[in-house]
N, C-alpha and C positions, 0 to 999 in steps of 0.2 A: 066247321068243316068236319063230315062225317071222315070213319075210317075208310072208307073205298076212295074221298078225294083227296085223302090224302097219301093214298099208296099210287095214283096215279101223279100226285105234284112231284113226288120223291124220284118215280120215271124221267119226268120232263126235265128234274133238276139234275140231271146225267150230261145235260149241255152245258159243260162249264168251258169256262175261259181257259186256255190252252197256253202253256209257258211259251215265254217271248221266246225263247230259242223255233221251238216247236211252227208257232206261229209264221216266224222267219223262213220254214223250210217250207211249211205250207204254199206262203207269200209265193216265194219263186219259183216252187211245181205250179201252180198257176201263174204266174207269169208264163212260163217256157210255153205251157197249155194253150194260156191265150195268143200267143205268138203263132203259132202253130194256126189255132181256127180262123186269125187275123189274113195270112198268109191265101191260107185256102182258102177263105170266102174272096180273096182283092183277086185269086190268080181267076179266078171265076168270073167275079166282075168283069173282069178287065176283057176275058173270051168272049161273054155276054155281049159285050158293049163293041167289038169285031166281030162278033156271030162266027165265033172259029170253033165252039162245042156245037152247033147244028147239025154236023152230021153224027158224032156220037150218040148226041141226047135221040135223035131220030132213032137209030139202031136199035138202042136197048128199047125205045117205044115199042118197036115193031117187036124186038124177043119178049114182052113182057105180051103182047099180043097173041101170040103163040101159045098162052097158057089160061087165056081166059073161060070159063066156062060159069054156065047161072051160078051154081055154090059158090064156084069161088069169088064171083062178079057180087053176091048177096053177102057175103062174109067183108069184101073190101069194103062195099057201103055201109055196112054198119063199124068198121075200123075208125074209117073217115072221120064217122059223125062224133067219136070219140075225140080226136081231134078239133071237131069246131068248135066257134066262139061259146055256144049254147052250152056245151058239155064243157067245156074248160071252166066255164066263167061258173056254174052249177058245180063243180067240184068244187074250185078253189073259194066260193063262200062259204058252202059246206067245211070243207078243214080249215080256212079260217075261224069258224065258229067253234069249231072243239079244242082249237088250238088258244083263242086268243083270252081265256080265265087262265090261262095254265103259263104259256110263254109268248106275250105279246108281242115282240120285235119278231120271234119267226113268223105270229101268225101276220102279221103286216106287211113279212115277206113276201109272201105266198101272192100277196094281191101285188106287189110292187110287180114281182115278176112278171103275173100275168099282165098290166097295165103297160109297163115299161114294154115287151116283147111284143103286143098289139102296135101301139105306136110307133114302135121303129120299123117296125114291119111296113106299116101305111107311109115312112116317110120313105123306106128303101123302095119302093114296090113303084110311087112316082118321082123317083130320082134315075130308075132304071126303065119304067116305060116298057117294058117285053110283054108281047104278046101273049098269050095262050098257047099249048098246041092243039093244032086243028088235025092230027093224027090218030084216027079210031076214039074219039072221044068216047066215053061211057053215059058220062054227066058234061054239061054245061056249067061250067061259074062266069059270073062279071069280073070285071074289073084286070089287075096284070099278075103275070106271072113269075115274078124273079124278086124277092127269093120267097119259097112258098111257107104262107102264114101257116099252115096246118104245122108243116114240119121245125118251127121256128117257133113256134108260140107251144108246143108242145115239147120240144126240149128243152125251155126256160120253164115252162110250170113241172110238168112230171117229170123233170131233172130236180127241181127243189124238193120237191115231193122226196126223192128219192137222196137227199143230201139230209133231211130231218127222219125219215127212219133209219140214217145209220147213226144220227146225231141221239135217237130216242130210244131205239130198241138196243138192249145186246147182244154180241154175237151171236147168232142162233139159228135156227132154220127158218124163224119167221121173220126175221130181217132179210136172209137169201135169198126167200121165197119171193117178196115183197120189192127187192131190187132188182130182181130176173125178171118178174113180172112189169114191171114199169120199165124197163130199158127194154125189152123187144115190145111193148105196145107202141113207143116211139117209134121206135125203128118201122113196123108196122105200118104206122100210122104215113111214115115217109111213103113207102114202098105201095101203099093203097093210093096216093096221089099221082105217082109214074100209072099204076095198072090201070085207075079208072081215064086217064089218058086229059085230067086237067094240069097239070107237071109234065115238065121236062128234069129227068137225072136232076139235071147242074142245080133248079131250082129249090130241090131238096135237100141237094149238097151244101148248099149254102144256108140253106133256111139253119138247117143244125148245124154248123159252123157260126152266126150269126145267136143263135139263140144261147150255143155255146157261150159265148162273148159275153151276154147279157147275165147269163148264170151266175158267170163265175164272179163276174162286178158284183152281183146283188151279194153272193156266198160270202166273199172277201170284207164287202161293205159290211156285212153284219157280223163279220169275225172282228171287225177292227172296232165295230164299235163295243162289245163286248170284252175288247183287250183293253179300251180305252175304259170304259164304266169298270171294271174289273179294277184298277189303280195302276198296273202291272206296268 
């Protein structure tokens, strides 16, 4: 191992195992957390499943209508595609690949998330059966709409993305940078779903409420195993 891999191993080796107390506290600010995205994705559900968000989600459709123009209709389609499977599943080999000589269990994260968030996605999507909206559509997609894969599968991967550069970098401007950066591409990536008119609100509402869920299982599952392999 040259000098350069080993000034990067000494980087990655900054993810250490976290005193039980510590852990403890972590444990139950994610609990409360997932409690919280649990709540909002079921009070969702549950309108979906009475069609009592129809007219909201319709509303903001139409103000979101109000502000479309070619730039901005050209900038949400390429947001979008940041979010699809293509571009999700092409990052997340990518950083598994840089990641998995250095710290394997996060780089196998990376795929779990992605892997796990697709398939909950396709089981929630025909469990709930919703439509499309057929309001100023931009683009066409197949299949249902509730809760939407863009916004769900991208705040389980570029949510973990963003839980391993605060786990790998130190404080600094290039961790802020890097976190600022990846929380408003999601957020983004939601709000490009509502404007190009294949989303409704609520479906995005959920998708990250839902992807949430998934995150924090995957974050927790690999803190506990790392408390557990650790002896502590």
């Amino acid at each position: 191992m040259n000098l350069r891999q080993m000034g990067v191993l000494r980087r990655f080796n900054r993810m250490r195992v976290v005193p039980l107390q510590v852990f403890r506290n972590y444990l139950l600010a994610g609990l409360l957390l997932a409690a919280a995205m649990l709540l909002v994705f079921a009070h969702l559900a549950e309108n979906v499943y009475h069609q009592e968000v129809m007219r909201s989600d319709s509303l903001i459709i139409g103000l979101f209508n109000q502000f479309r123009s070619p730039a901005m209709t050209a900038f949400m389609k390429s947001v979008t595609f940041i979010g699809s499977g293509l571009a999700v599943i092409s990052i997340g080999l990518l950083s598994w690949f840089f990641l998995r000589r250095y710290r394997g269990w996060e780089a196998n994260l990376i795929l779990i998330s992605l892997a796990g968030s697709f398939v909950l996605n396709r089981l929630l999507k025909l469990a709930f059966h919703r439509t499309r909206p057929d309001l100023f559509p931009i683009i066409h997609e197949p299949g249902y709409s509730f809760p939407s894969a863009h916004a769900m599968v991208s705040f389980a991967f570029y949510g973990m993305l963003i839980y391993l550069v605060w786990t790998i970098f130190r404080p600094g401007p290039v961790r802020s940078l890097l976190t600022v950066f990846l929380m408003l591409l999601v957020l983004t990536i939601g709000i490009s779903r509502i404007y190009l008119g294949v989303h409704y609100p609520s479906d995005v509402i959920a998708g990250f409420a839902a992807g949430g869920l998934w995150l924090l299982g995957c974050v927790f599952g690999l803190r506990a195993l790392q408390y557990y392999r650790g002896g502590n």
